[in-house]
C-alpha positions as CSV (number, residue, x, y, z in Angstrom):
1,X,116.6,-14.5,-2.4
2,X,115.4,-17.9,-3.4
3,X,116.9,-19.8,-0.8
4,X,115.3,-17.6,1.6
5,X,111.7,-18.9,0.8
6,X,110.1,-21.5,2.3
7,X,107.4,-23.9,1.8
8,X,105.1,-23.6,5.2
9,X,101.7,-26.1,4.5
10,X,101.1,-25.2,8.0
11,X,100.4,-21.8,7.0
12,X,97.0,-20.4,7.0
13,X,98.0,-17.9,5.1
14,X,99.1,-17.6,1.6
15,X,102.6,-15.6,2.5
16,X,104.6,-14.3,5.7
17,X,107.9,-12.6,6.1
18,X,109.4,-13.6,8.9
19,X,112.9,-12.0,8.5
20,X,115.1,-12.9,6.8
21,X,112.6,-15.8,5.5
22,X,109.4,-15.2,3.1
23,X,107.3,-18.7,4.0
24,X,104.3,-19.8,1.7
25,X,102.0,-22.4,2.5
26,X,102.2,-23.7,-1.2
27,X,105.0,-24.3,-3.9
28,X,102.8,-22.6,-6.3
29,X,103.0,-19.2,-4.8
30,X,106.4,-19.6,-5.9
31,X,105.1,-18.0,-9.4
32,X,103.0,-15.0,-7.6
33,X,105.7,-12.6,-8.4
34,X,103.0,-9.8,-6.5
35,X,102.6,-12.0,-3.2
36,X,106.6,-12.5,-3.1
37,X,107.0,-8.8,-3.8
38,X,104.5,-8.1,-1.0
39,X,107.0,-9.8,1.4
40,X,110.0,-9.0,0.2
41,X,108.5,-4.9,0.8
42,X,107.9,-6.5,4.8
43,X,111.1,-7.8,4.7
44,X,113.0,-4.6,3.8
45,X,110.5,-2.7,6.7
46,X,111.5,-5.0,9.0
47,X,115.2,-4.7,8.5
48,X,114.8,-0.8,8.7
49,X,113.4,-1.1,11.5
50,X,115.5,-3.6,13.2
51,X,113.1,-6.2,13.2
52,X,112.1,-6.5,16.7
53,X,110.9,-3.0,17.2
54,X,108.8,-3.6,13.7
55,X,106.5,-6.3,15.0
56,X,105.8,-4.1,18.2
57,X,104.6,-1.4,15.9
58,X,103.0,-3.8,13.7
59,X,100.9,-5.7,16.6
60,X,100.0,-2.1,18.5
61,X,98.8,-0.9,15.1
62,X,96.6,-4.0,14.1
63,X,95.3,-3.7,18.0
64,X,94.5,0.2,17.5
65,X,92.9,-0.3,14.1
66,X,91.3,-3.3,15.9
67,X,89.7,-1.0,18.4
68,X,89.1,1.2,16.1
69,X,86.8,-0.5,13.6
70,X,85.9,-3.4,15.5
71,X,86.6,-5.8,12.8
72,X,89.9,-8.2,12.1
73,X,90.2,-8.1,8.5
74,X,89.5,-4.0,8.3
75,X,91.9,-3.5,11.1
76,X,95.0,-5.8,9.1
77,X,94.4,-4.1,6.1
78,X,94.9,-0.5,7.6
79,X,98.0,-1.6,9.1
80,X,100.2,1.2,7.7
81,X,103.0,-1.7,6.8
82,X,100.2,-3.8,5.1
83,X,98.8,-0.9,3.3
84,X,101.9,0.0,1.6
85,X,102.8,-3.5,0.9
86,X,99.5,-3.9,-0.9
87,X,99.4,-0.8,-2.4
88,X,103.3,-1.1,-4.4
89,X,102.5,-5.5,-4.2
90,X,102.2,-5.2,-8.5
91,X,105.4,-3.3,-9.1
92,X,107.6,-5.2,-8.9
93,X,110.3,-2.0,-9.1
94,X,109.2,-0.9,-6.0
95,X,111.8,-2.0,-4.0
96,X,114.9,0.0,-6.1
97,X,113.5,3.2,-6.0
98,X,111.5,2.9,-2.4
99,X,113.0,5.5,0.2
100,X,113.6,4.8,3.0
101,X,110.8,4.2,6.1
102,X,108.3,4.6,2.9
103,X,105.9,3.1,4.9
104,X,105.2,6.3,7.3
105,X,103.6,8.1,4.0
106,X,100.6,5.6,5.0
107,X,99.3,6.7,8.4
């Protein structure tokens, strides 16, 4: 999996997956084992949902929550993708036990 990061200074974020690539603005998030994991749990979303179809869920959901609390961060961090993502980021497990389309379990 290490040849599918990349370094991204353009970034203005810390981390992105952008399947099958995990980019990160600095080489020092190379250590942040939780900010890799947090990817690598978007990267295996994206694949189950054939990617394409997860970034339309993923924008109408941020635009909903958007609407909804009227407020960019609050709205990202409710996306159901993000908030599983953050909420298994530390265990670093996760990913060999996770079922399948785990991420429904946070609507």
């Amino acid at each position: 999996m290490g040849k599918r990061i990349v370094i991204a200074p353009f970034l203005k974020v810390s981390g992105m997956a952008l399947y099958p690539f995990i980019l990160i603005s600095h080489q020092a998030l190379l250590k942040d084992k939780a900010l890799i994991n947090h990817e690598r749990i978007h990267l295996r979303q994206q694949a189950e949902l054939l990617v394409i179809p997860f970034y339309l869920l993923y924008l109408l959901n941020y635009l909903l929550n958007l609407m909804r609390y009227q407020n960019h961060h609050k709205a990202y961090l409710n996306i159901v993708f993000e908030r599983e993502a953050y909420a298994k980021e530390n265990n670093l497990a996760y990913l060999k036990s996770r079922k399948w389309c785990s991420w429904l379990m946070y609507f």
